[in-house]
Biopython code that builds the backbone (N, CA, C, O; Angstrom):
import numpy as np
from Bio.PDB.StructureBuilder import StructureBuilder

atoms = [
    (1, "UNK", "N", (0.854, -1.185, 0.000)),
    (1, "UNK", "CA", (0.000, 0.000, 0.000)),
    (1, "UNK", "C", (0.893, 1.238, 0.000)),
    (1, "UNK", "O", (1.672, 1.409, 0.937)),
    (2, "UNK", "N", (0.816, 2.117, -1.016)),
    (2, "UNK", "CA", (1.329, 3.412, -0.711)),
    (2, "UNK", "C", (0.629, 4.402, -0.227)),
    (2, "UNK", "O", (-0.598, 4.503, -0.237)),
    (3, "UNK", "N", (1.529, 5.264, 0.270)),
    (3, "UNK", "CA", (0.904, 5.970, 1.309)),
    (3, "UNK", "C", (1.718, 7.151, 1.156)),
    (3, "UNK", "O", (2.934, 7.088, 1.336)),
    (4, "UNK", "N", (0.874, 8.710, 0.692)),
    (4, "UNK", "CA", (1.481, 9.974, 0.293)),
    (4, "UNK", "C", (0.525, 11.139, 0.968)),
    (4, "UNK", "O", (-0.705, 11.097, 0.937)),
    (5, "UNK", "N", (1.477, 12.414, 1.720)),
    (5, "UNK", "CA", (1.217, 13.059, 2.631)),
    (5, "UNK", "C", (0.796, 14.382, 1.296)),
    (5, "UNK", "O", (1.228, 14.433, 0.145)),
    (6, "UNK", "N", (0.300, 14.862, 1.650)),
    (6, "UNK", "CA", (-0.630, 15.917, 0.634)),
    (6, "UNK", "C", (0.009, 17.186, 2.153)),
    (6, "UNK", "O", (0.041, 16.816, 3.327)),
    (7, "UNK", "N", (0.360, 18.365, 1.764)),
    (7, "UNK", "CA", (0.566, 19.611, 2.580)),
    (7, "UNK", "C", (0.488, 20.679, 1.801)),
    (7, "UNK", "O", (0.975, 21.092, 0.748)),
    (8, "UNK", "N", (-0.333, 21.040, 2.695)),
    (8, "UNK", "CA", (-0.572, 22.660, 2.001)),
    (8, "UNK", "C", (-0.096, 23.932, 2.627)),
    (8, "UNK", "O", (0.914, 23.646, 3.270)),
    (9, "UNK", "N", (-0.338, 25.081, 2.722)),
    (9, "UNK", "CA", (0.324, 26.122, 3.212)),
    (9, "UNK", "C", (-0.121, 26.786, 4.969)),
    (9, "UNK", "O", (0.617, 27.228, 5.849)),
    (10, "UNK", "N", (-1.691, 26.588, 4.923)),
    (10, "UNK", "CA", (-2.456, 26.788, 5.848)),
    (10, "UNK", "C", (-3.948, 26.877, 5.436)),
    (10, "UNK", "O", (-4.340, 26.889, 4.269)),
    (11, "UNK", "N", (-4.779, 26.941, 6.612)),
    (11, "UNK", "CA", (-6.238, 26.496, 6.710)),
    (11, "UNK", "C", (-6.486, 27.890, 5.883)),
    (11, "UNK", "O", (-5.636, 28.738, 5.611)),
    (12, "UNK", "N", (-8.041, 27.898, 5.518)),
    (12, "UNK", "CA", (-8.462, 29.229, 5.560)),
    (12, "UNK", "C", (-9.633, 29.600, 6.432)),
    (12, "UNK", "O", (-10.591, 28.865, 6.674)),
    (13, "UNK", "N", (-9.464, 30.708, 6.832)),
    (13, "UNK", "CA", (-10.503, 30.727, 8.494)),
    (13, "UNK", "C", (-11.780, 29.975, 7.862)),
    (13, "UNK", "O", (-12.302, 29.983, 6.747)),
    (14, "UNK", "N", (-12.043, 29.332, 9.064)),
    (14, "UNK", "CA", (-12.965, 28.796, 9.761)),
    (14, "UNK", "C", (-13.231, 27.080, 8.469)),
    (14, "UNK", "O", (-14.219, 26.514, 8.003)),
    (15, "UNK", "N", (-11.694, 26.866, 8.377)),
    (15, "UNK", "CA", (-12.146, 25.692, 7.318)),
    (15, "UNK", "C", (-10.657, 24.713, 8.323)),
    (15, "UNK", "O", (-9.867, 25.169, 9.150)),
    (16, "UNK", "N", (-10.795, 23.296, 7.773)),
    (16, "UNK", "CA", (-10.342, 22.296, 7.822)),
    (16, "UNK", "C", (-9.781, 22.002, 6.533)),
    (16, "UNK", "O", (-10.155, 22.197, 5.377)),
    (17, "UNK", "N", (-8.133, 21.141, 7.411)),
    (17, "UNK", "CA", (-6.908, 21.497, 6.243)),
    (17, "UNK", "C", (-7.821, 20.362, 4.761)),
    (17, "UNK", "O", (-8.389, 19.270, 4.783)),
    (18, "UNK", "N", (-7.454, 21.616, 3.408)),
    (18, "UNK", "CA", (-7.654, 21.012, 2.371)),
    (18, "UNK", "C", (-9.382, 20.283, 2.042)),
    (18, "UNK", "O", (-9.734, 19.260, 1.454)),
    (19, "UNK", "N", (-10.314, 21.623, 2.895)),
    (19, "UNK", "CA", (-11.171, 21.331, 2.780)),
    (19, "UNK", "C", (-12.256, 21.460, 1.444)),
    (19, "UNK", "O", (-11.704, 21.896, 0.433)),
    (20, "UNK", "N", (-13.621, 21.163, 1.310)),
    (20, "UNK", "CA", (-14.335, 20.912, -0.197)),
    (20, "UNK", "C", (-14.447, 22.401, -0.476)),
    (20, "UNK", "O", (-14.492, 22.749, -1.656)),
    (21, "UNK", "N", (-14.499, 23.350, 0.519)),
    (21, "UNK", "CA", (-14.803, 24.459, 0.215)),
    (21, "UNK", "C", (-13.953, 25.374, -0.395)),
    (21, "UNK", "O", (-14.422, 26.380, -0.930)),
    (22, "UNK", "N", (-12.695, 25.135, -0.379)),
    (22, "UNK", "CA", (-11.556, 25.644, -0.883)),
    (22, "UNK", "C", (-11.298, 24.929, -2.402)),
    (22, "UNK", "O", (-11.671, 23.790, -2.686)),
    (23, "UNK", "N", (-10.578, 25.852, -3.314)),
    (23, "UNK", "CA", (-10.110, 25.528, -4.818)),
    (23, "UNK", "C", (-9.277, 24.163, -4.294)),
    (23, "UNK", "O", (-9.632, 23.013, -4.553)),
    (24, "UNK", "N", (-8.021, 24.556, -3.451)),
    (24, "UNK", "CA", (-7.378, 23.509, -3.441)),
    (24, "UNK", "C", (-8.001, 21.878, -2.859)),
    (24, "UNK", "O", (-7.567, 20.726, -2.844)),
    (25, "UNK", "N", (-8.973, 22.426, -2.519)),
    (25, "UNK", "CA", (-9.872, 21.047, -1.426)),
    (25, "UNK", "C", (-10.295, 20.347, -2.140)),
    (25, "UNK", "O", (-10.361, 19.127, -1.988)),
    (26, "UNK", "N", (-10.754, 21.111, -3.270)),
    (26, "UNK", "CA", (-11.733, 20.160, -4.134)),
    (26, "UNK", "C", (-11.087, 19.506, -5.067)),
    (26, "UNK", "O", (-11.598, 18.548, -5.647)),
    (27, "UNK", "N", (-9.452, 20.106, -5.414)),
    (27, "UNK", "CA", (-8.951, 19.833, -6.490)),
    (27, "UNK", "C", (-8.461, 17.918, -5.452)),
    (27, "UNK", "O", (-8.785, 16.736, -5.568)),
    (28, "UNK", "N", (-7.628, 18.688, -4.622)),
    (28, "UNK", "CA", (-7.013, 17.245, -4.284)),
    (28, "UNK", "C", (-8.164, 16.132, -3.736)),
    (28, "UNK", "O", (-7.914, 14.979, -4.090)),
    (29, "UNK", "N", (-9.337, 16.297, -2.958)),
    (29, "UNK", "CA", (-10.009, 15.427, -2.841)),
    (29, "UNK", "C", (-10.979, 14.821, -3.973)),
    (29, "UNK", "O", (-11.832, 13.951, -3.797)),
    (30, "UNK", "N", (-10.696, 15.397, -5.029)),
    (30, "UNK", "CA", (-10.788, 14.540, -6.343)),
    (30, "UNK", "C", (-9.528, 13.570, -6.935)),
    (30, "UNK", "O", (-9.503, 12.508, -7.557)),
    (31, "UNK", "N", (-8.902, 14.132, -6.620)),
    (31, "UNK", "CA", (-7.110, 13.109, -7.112)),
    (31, "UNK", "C", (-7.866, 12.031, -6.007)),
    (31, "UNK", "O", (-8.750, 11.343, -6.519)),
    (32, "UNK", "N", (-7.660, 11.857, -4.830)),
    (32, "UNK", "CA", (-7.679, 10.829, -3.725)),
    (32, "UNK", "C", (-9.038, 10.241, -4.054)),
    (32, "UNK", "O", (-9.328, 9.174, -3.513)),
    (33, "UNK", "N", (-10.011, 10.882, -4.980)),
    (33, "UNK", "CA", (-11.363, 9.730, -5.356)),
    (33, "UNK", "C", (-10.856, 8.750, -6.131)),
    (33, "UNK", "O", (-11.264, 7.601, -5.960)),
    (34, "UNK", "N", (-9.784, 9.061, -7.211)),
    (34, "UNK", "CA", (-9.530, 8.347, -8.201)),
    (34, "UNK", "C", (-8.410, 7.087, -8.139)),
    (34, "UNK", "O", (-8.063, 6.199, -8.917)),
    (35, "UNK", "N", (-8.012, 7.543, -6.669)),
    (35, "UNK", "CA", (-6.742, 6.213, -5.751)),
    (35, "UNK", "C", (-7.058, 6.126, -5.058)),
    (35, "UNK", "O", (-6.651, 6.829, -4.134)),
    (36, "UNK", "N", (-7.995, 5.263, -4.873)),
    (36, "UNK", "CA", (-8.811, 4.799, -3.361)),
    (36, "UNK", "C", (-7.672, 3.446, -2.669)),
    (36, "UNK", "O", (-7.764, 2.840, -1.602)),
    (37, "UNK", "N", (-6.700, 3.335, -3.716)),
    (37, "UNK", "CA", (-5.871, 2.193, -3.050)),
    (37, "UNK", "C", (-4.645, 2.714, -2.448)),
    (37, "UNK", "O", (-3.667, 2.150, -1.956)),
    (38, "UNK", "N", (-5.001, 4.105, -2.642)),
    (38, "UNK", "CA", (-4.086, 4.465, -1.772)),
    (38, "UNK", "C", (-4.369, 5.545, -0.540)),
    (38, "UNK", "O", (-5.360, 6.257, -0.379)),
    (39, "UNK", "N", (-3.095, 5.427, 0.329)),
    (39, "UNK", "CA", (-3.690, 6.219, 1.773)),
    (39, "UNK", "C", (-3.336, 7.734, 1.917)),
    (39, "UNK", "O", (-2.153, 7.908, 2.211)),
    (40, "UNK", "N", (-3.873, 8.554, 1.817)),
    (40, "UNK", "CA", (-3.773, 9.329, 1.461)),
    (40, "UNK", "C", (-3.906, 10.390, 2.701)),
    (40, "UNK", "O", (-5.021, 10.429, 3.222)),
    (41, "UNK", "N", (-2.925, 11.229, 3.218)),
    (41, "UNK", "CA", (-2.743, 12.141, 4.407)),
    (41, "UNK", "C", (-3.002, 13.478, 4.518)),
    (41, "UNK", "O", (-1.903, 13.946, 4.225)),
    (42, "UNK", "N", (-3.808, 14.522, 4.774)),
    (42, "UNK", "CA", (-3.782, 15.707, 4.690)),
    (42, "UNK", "C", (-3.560, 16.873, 5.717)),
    (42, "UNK", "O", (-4.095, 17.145, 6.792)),
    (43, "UNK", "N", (-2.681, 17.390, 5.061)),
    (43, "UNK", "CA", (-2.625, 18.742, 6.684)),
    (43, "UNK", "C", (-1.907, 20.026, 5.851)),
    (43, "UNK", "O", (-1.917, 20.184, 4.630)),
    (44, "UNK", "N", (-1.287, 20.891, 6.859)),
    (44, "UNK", "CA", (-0.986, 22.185, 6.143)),
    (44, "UNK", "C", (0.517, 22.552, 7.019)),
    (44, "UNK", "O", (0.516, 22.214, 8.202)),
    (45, "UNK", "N", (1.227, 22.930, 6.713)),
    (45, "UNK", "CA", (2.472, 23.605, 7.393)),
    (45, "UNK", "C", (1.828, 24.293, 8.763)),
    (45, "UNK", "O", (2.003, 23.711, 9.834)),
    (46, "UNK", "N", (1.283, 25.200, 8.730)),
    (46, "UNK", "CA", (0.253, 25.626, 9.746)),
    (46, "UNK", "C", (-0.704, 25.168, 9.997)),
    (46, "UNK", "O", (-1.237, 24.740, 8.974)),
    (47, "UNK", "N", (-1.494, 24.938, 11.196)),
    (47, "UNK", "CA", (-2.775, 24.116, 11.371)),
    (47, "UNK", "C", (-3.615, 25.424, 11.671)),
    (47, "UNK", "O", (-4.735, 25.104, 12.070)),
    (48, "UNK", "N", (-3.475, 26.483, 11.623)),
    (48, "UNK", "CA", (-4.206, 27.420, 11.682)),
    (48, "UNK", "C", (-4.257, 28.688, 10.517)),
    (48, "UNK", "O", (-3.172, 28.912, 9.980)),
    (49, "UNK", "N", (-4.955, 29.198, 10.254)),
    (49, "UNK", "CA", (-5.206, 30.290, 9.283)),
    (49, "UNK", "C", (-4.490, 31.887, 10.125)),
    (49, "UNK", "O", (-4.930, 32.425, 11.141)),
    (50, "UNK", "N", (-3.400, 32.282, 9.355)),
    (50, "UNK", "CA", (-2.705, 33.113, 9.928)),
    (50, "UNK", "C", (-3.145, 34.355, 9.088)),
    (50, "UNK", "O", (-3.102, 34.385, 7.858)),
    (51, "UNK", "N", (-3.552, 35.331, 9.852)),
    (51, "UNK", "CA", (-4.575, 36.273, 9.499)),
    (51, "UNK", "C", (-3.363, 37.432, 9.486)),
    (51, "UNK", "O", (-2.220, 37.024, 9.692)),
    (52, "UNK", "N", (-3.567, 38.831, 9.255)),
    (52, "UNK", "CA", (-2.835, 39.771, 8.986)),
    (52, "UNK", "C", (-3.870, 40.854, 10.024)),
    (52, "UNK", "O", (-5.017, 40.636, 10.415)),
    (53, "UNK", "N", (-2.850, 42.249, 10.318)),
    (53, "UNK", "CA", (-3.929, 43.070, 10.995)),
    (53, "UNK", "C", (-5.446, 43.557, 10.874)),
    (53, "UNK", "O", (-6.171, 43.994, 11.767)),
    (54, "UNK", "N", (-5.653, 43.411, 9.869)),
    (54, "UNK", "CA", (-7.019, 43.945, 8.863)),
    (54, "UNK", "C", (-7.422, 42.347, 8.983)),
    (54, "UNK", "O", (-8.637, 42.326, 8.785)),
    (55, "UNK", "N", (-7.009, 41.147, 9.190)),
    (55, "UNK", "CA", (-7.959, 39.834, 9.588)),
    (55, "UNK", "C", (-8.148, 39.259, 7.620)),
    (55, "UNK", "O", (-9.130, 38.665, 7.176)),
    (56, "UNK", "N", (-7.339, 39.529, 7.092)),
    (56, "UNK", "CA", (-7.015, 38.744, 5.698)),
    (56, "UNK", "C", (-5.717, 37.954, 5.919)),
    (56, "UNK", "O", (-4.693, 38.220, 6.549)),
    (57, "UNK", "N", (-6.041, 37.062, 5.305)),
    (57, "UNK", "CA", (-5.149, 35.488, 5.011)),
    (57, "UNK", "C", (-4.190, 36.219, 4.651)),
    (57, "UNK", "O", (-4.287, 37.206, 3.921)),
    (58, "UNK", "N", (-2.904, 35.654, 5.284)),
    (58, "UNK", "CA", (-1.519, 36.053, 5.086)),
    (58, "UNK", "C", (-0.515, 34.752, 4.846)),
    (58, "UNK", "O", (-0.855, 33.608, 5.149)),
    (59, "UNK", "N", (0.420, 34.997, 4.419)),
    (59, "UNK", "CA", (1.633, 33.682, 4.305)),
    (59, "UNK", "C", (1.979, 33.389, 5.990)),
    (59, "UNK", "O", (2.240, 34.311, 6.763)),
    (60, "UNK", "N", (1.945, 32.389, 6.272)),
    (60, "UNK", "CA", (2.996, 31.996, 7.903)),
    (60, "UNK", "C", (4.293, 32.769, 7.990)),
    (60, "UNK", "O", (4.947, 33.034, 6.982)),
    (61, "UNK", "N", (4.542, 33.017, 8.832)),
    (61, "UNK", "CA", (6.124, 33.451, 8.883)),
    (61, "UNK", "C", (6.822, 31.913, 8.526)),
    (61, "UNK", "O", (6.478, 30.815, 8.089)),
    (62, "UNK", "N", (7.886, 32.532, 8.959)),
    (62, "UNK", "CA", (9.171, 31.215, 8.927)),
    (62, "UNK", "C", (8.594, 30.436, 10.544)),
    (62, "UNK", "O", (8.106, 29.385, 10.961)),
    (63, "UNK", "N", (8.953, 31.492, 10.922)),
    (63, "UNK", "CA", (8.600, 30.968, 12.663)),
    (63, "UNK", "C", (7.335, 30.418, 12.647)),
    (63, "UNK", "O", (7.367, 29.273, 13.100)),
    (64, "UNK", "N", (6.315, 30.748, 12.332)),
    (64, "UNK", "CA", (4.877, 29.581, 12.719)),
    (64, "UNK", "C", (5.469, 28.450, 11.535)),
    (64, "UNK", "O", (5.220, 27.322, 11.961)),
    (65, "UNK", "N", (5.874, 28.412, 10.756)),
    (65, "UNK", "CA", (6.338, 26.837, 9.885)),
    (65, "UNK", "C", (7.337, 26.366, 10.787)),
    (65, "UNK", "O", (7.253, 25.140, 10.849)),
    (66, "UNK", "N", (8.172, 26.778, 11.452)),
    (66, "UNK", "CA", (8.995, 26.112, 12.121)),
    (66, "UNK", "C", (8.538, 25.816, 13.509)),
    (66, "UNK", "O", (9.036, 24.982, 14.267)),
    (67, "UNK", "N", (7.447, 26.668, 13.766)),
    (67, "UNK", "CA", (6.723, 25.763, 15.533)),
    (67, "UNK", "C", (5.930, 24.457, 15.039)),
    (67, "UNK", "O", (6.076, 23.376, 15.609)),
    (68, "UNK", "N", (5.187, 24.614, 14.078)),
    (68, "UNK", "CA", (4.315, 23.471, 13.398)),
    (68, "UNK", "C", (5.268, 22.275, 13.051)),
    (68, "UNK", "O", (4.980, 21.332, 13.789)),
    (69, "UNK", "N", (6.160, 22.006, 12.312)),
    (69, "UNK", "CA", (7.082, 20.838, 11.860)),
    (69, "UNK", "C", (6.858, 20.005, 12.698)),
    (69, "UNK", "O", (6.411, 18.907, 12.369)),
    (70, "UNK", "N", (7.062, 20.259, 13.721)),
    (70, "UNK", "CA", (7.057, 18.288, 14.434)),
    (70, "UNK", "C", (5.903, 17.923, 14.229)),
    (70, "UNK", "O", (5.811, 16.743, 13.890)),
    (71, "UNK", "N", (4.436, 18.812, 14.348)),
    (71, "UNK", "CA", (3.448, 17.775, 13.754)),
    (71, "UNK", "C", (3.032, 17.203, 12.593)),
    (71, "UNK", "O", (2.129, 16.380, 12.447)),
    (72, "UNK", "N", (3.829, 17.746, 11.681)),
    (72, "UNK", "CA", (4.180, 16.650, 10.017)),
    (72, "UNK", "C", (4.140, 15.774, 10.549)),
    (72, "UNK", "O", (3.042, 15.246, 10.376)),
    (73, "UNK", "N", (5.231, 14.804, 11.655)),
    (73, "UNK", "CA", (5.646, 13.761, 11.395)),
    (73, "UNK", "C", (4.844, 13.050, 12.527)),
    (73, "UNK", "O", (5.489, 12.111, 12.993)),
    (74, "UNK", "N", (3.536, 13.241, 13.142)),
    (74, "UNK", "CA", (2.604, 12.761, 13.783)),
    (74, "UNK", "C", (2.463, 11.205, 13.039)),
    (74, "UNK", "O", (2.680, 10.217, 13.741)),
    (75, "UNK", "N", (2.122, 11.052, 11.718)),
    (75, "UNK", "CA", (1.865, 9.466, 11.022)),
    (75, "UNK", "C", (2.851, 9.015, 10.727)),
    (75, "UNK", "O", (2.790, 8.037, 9.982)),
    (76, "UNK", "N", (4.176, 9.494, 11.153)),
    (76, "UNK", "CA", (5.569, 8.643, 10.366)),
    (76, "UNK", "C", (5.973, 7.396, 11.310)),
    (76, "UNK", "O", (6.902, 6.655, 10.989)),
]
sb = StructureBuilder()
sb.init_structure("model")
sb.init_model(0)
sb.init_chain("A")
sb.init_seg("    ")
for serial, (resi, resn, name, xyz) in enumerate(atoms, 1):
    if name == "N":
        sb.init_residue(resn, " ", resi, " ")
    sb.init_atom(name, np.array(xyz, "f"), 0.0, 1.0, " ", f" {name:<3s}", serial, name[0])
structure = sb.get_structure()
């Protein structure tokens, strides 16, 4: 069985990583309809949606990607 970790950048408020509601959600949870034989992992560098002062989606710093890393390897 293969088994491939899907990561994305971060949530977008009030959603779950790589969710249907998002472009990217829908794109990859269509790839993973079409390999059901395979196991397929999803999460984001950030587990949270990192907002900017005005409360719009911003890139993570370096530093929130580097507090998050150890939980990548939660399924390894």
């Amino acid at each position: 069985m293969y088994k491939i970790a899907i990561v994305g950048i971060s949530n977008k408020p009030n959603c779950s990583p790589m969710d249907d509601t998002t472009n990217t959600g829908k794109i990859i949870n269509m790839i993973i309809e079409y390999f059901p034989e395979i196991e397929f992992y999803k999460t984001n560098l950030v587990n949270f949606a990192p907002l900017n002062e005005l409360g719009k989606l911003r890139y993570p710093t370096k530093q929130e990607v580097n507090d998050n890393i150890p939980f990548l390897f939660i399924y390894t």
